[in-house]
C-alpha positions as CSV (number, residue, x, y, z in Angstrom):
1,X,-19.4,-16.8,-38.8
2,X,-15.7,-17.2,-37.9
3,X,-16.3,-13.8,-35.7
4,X,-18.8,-15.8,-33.8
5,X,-16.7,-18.2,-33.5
6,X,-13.7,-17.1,-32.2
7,X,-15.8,-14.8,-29.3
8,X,-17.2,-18.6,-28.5
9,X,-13.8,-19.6,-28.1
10,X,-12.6,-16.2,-26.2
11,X,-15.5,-16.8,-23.5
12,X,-15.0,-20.4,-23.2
13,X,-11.4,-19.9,-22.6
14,X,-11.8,-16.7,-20.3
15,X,-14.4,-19.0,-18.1
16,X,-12.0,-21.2,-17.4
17,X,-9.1,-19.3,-16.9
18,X,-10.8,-17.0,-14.6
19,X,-11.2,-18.9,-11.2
20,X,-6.9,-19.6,-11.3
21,X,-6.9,-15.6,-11.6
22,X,-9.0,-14.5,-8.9
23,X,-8.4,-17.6,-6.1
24,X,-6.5,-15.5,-4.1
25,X,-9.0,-12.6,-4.1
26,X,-11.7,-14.7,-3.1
27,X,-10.6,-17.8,-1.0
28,X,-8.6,-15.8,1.6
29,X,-9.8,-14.6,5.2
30,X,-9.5,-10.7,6.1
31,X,-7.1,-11.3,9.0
32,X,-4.5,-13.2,6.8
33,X,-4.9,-10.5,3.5
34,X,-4.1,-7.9,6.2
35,X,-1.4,-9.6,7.2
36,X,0.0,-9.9,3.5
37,X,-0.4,-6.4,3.2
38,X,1.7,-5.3,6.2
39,X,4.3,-7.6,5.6
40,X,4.4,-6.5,1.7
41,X,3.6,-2.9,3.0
42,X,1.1,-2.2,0.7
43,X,-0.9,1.1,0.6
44,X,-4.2,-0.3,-0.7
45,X,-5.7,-3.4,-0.8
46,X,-9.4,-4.7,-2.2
47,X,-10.6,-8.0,-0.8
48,X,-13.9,-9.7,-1.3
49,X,-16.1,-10.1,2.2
50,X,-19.1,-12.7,1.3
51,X,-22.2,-12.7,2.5
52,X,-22.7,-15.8,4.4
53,X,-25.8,-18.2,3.6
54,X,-28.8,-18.9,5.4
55,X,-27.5,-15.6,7.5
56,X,-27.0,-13.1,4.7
57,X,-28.0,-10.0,6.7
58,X,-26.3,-10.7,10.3
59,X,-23.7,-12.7,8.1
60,X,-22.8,-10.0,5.6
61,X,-22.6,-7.9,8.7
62,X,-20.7,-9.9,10.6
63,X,-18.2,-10.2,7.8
64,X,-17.5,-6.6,7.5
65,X,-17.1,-5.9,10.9
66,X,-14.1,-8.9,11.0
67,X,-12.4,-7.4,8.3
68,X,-12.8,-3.9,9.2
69,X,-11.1,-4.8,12.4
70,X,-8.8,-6.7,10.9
71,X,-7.7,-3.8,8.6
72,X,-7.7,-1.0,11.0
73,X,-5.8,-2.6,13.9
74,X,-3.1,-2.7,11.3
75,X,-3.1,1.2,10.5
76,X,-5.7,1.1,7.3
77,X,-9.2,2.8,6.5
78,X,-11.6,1.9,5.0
79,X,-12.1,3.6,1.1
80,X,-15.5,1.7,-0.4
81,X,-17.8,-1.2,0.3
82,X,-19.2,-2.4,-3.2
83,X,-21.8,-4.8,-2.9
84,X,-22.3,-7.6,-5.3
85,X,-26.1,-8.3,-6.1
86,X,-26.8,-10.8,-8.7
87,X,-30.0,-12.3,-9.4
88,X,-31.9,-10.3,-6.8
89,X,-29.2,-11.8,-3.9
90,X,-26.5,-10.2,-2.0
91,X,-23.6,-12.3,-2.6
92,X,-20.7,-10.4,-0.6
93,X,-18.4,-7.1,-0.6
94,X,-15.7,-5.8,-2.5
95,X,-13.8,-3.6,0.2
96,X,-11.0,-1.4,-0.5
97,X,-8.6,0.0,2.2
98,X,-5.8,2.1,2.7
99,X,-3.0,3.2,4.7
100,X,-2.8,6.8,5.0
């Protein structure tokens, strides 16, 4: 019971906390994460893309092709394109790149 308990509190707590940890992953354009990562010079860098609604496939698209050109005029490849599928939906990209 207090094992239950306690992993109740441990979600609760990491459901809340999670948003604050992962705002500037998510509410950030490509253009301006490139940006950070020349001026931090950084040799890798993962960024979610999201699909947009109502437009998911030309959107999604769309999306990647932005931040692929953002990334490359500044020098970096692209390593993987993870999509994110939940429920049956396409909900965006996590995209890694990297400087060679």
């Amino acid at each position: 019971m207090r094992q239950t308990l306690s992993a109740a509190l441990l979600c609760t707590l990491a459901v809340f906390a999670a948003p604050a940890a992962h705002a500037g992953l998510f509410d950030k354009n490509p253009d301006q994460v490139a940006q950070e990562a020349v001026t931090k010079n950084l040799r890798a860098v993962t960024l979610w893309v999201e699909a947009s609604w109502g437009f998911r496939n030309q959107g999604a698209a769309n999306n990647l092709s932005r931040a692929h050109q953002s990334f490359t005029t500044r020098g970096y490849n692209v390593v993987s394109v993870e999509p994110y599928i939940e429920n049956g939906d396409l909900q965006g990209f996590f995209v890694t790149y990297q400087k060679p």
